[in-house]
N, C-alpha and C positions, 0 to 999 in steps of 0.2 A: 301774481295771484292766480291769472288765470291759466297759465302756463302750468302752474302746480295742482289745480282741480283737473287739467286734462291730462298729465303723466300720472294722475291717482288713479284717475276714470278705466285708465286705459287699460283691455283684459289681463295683461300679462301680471301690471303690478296689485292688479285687485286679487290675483290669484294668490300671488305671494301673502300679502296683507292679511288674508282671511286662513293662509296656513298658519298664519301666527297667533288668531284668534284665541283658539282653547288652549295655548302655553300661557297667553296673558293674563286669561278668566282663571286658569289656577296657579300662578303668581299673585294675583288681586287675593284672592281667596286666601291664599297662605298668610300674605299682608296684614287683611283684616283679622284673621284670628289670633294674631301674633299681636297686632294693636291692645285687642280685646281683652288678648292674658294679659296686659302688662297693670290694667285698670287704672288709667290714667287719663285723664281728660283734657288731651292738653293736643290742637293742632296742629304744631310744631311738630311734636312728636308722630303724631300720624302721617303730615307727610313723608317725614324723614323714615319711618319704616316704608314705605311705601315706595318710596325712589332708592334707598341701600338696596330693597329684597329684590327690586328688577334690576338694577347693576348688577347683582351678585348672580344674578340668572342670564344672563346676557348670554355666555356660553352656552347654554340648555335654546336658548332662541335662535344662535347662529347654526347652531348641528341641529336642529328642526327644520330653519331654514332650508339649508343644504340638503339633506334628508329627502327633502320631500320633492327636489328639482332633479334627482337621481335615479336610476335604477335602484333595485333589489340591493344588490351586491354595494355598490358604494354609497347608498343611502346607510345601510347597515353598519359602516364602517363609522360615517361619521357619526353618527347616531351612538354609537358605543363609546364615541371617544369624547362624546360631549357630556352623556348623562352616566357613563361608567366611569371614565377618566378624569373629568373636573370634580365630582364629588369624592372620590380618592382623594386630589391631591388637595381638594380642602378640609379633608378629614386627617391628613398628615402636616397641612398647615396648622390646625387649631390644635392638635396636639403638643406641637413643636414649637409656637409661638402663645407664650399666654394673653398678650394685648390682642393678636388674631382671633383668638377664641371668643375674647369677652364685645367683641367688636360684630363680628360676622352673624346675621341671621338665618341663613342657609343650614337648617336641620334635616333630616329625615321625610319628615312628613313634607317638607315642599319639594326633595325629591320625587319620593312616592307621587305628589297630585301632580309634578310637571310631567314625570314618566308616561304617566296612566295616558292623562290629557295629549299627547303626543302619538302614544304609542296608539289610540283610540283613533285618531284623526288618520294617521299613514293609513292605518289599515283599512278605514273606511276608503280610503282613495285608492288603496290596493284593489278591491272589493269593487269599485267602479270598473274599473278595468277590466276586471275579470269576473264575468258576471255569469259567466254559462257553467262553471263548476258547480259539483252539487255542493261542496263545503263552503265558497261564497255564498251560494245562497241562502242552505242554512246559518250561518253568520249573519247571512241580512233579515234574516226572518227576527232574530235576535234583539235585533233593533225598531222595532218597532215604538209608533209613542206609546201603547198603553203597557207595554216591556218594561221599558224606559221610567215611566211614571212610576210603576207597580216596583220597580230596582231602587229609583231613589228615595220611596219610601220605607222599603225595607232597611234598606242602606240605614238612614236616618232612625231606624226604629235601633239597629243593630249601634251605633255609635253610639246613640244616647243612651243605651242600655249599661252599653261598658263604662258611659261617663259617671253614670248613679251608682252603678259597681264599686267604681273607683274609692267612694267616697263611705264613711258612715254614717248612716241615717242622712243621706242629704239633703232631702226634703225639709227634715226638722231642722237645716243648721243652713240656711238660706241667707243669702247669696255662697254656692260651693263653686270652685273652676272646672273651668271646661277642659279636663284634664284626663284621657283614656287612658289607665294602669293596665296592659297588657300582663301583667303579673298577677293581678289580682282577678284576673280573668279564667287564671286556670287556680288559684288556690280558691277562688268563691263563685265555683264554678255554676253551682245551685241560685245561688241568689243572684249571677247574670241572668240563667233562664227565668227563676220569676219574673226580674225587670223587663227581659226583653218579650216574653206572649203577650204581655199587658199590654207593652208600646207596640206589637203588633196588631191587635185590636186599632189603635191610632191608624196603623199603616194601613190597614184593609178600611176604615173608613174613608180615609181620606182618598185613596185609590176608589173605591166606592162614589165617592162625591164626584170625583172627575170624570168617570163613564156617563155617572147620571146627565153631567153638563155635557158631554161629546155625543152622547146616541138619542139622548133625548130633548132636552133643550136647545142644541144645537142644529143637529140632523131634522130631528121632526119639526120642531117649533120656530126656531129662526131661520131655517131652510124654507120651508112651505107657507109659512102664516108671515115671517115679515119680522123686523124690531122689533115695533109697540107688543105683539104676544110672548115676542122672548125674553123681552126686559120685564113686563106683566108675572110669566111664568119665573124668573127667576125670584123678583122678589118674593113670591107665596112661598118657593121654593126655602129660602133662608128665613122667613116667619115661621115656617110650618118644621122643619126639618132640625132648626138649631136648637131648639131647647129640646127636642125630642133625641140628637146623638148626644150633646152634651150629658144628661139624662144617663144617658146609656155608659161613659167613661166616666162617671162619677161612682156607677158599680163595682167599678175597678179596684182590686186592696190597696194598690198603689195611691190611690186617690181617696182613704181612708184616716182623713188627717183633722188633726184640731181644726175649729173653725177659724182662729187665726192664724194658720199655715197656709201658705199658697199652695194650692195644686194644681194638677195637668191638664189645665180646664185654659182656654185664652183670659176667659175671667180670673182666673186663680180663686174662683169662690165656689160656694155647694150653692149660690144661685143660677139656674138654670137660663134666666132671660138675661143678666148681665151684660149690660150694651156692647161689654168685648168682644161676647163673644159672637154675637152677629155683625160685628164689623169683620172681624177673624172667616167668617165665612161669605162674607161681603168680597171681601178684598182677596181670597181665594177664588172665587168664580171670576173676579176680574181679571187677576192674572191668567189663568185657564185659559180662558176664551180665547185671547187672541192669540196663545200660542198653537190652541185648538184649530183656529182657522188658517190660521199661516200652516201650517202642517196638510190639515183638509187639502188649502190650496198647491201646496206642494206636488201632492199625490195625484190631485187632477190634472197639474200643468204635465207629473210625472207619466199620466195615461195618455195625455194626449200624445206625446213624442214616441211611446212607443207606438200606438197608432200610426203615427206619421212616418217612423222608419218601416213600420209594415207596406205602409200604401210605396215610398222609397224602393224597397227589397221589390215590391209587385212589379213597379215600374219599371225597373233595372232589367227583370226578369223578361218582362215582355220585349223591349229592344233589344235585349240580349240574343233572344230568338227570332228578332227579324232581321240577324246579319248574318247568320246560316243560311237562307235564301237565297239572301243578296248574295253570300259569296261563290254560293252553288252555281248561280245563274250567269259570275264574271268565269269558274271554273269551267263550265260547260262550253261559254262560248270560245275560253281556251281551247279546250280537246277539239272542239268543230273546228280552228284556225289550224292547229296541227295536222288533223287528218287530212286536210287539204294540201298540207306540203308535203302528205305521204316521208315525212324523214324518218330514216333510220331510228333517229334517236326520240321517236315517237314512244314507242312504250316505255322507254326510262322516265320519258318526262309525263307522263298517265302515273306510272309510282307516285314522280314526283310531288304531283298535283293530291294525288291518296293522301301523302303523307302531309299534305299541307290542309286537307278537307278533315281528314283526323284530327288534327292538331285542333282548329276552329269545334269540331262537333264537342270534344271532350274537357278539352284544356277554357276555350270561349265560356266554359257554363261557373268556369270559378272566379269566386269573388274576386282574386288575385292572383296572381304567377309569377314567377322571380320573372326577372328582367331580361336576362340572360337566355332566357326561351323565348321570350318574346321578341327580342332581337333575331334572335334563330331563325325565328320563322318568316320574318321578315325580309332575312338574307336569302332565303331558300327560295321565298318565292319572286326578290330580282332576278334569280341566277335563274331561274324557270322565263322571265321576258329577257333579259340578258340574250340568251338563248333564241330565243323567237325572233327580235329584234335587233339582232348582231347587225343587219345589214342598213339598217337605217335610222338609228339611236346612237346616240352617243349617253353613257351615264355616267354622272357623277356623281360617286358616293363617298361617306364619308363615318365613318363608328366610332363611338368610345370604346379607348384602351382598356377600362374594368368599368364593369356593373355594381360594383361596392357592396355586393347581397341587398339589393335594395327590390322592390317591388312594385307591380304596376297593375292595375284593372286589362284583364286580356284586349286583344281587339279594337285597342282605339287607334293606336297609330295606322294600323294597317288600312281604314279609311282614307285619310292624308293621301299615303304612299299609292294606290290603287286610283284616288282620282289623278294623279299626276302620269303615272302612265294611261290612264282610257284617256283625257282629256291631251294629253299631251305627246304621246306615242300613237295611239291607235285611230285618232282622228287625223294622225298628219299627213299632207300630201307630200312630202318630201324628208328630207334628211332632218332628223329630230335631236334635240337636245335635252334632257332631266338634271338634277340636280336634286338630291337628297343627302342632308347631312343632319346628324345626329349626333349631340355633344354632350358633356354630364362637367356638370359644375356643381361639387357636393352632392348633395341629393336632389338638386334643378335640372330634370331633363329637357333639351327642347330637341324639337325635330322642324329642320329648315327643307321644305320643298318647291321648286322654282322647274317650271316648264312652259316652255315657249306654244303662245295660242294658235292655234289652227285658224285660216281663215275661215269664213261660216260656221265658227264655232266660237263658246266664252262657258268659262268655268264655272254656271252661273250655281251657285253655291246652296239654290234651296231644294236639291235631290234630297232622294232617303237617308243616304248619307252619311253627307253633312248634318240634315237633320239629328238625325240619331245621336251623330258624335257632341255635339251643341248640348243636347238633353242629358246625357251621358255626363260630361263633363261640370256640369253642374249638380248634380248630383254627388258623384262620387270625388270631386275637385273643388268643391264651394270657396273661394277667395283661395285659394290653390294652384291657376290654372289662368292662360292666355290666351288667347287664338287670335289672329290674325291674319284675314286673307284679304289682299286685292291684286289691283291691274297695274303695272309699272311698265311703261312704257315696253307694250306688247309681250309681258310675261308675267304670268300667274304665280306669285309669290303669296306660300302658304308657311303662319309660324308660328307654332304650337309651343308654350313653356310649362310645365309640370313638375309639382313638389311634389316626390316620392317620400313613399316613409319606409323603410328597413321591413326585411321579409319578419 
């Protein structure tokens, strides 16, 4: 048991689990209203629609699944072949098989809601990702909760409008089905829109009631003043307010019915205080609220992390700009060791050095650079101590065969590689040894650096650095990332591992 609450817990399969969310909620959805036409009262029968119509959907769940663990391009595919392809060939089953037909509850309309629900979710996660477009963000603006609230009552005004279309006189011939005649939509095309201004009246109220609970009862009054005045405010609020809309959709011609007709009232009566219907509004502000707050807190938790990646971006920024110093100041004392040795091959290697200080000034200030240049520059600048060092170094290096377009934060390895030669070449009084190897396993890069210590001297690891690199790496590497350095029997063994992600 406990084995199975911790492979549930755990990030990867909770992600999956909550991709599957809104295909279930409109599976259930489809279930119920399908229970509901049938107008039978009978258990059994509930749950046996309820367990056929998610077997019969299984396919719509595993091409969801898959879908959403993929790319654009193979997400798409399967995606087509679950919700365009299984609905075909159960549309050429039930044609082609009559016990198929009178058997299967997979109609239309629970394609339409698993489509929606689906195609709703990817895109939202698309939309995560790509957040800096101006059409993502118009799209997220879209979604907002008082969008959302204000859509699904329109939505609901527009359904039930067509469903009272559907029917003749429905009101007067009560209990009618919940049944939308898309044909009778366009030959009574008139008496849709009386139905449907009327139920929008419904929809702008009840969109109305829920601002009232989110900007005022919630914001002002349970925000600043506490429970006791917001539970206080809300009950005046349903004394004082229910029989006062009710009142108001009772003006409606729709709601202009014998007194023994039920109308569109929670009470179904021309009584205005009808204990329904203050329960109706009771039990309205209850559900609200806490999806009001769970949202609220959404948005805060959501301000805070942008916050956090800003102060992140800040901090980035600022070590970013203190390893151009640093690297000026190991450059500089380069060019002073060379002019010293007066060599020939002095002004090549001042280019050299150019081209390695260009590299740091311009390529250093970006978020990221293929791999493949970063390596570059790395080789460029052993062959520049290679060079310096011919006479008293020995180096062992070592590359990966490809870079796999993969990607890396400029500037971190060249840290590493830079204290193994000053600690380990320029301090020595004799004949020197390095060792740097650099391997790629998948997308794991590590970089292995090992140099023999200098006497009166120890790698001691709390320079700017290392500093820098430590801060760095936790940042841009959080549970991504290794280091490890000590003392092994008189050599300084340094070993860095890194998950890279694709340019």
């Amino acid at each position: 048991m406990l084995a199975a609450i911790s492979y549930l817990s755990s990030t990867k399969n909770t992600k999956s689990m909550v991709a599957l969310l809104p295909l279930i909620a409109a599976i259930l959805l489809e279930s119920h209203i399908r229970y509901l036409s049938l107008r039978i009262d009978s258990p059994g029968t509930y749950l046996t629609v309820n367990l056929q119509l998610i077997f019969e959907c299984i396919p719509f769940l595993i091409a969801h699944w898959i879908a959403s663990q993929h790319s654009l391009k193979q997400a798409s595919l399967w995606w087509l072949s679950g919700f365009i392809g299984y609905p075909i060939i159960t549309y050429l089953l039930s044609n082609g098989l009559p016990t198929y037909d009178k058997w299967h509850y997979l109609q239309e309309q629970c394609w339409l809601l698993c489509s929606l629900a689906s195609l709703f979710w990817l895109s939202s996660q698309r939309f995560k990702k790509n957040q800096k477009s101006k059409f993502t963000s118009w799209i997220s603006s879209l979604f907002t909760l008082n969008k959302v609230v204000f859509f699904i009552c329109f939505a609901w005004a527009f359904i039930m409008a067509g469903i009272l279309n559907s029917h003749e006189s429905p009101l007067l011939n009560q209990p009618f089905a919940l049944i939308f005649d898309t044909q009778k939509l366009l030959t009574n095309y008139y008496q849709f829109i009386w139905y449907f201004s009327q139920l929008l009246v419904y929809a702008i109220i009840v969109h109305g009631i829920f601002l009232f609970n989110r900007y005022i009862l919630i914001r002002q009054l349970l925000a600043r003043h506490g429970v006791l005045i917001f539970v206080s405010a809300c009950l005046i609020s349903i004394v004082i307010f229910t029989p006062l809309l009710v009142a108001i959709v009772l003006l409606l011609p729709v709601n202009d019915l014998p007194s023994y007709v039920a109308n569109l009232t929670p009470g179904g009566s021309q009584n205005i205080i009808n204990k329904y219907n203050y329960q109706s509004m009771f039990l309205f502000l209850s559900i609200s609220t806490p999806i009001i707050l769970a949202f609220e807190r959404q948005q805060h938790h959501h301000k805070l992390e942008e916050v956090a990646k800003q102060q992140i971006k800040t901090e980035l920024k600022l070590l970013q700009q203190q390893i151009n110093p640093h690297f000026l100041f190991n450059t500089l004392n380069n060019l002073y060791a060379l002019a010293l040795t007066k060599s020939e091959k002095t002004p090549d290697l001042v280019l050299q050095l150019a081209d390695l200080l260009r590299y740091t000034v311009y390529e250093g200030q970006k978020p990221f650079v293929p791999l493949e240049k970063e390596l570059s520059y790395i080789k460029n600048f052993l062959e520049l101590h290679k060079i310096r060092h011919a006479n008293n170094c020995r180096f062992n290096l070592a590359w990966p065969e490809t870079t796999q377009s993969l990607s890396i934060a400029p500037l971190l390895l060249i840290i590493l590689v830079e204290n193994t030669i000053k600690y380990g070449v320029e301090h020595a009084q004799e004949n020197a040894e390095v060792t740097i190897k650099l391997t790629l396993n998948d997308n794991v890069l590590t970089l292995y650096c090992e140099n023999s210590i200098p006497r009166k001297s120890d790698n001691d690891d709390s320079g700017m650095g290392l500093k820098n690199l430590r801060r760095r790496l936790e940042l841009l590497y959080p549970e991504k990332h290794t280091l490890l350095v000590h003392n092994h029997n008189g050599l300084w063994q340094t070993n860095l591992s890194l998950e890279l992600s694709s340019d």
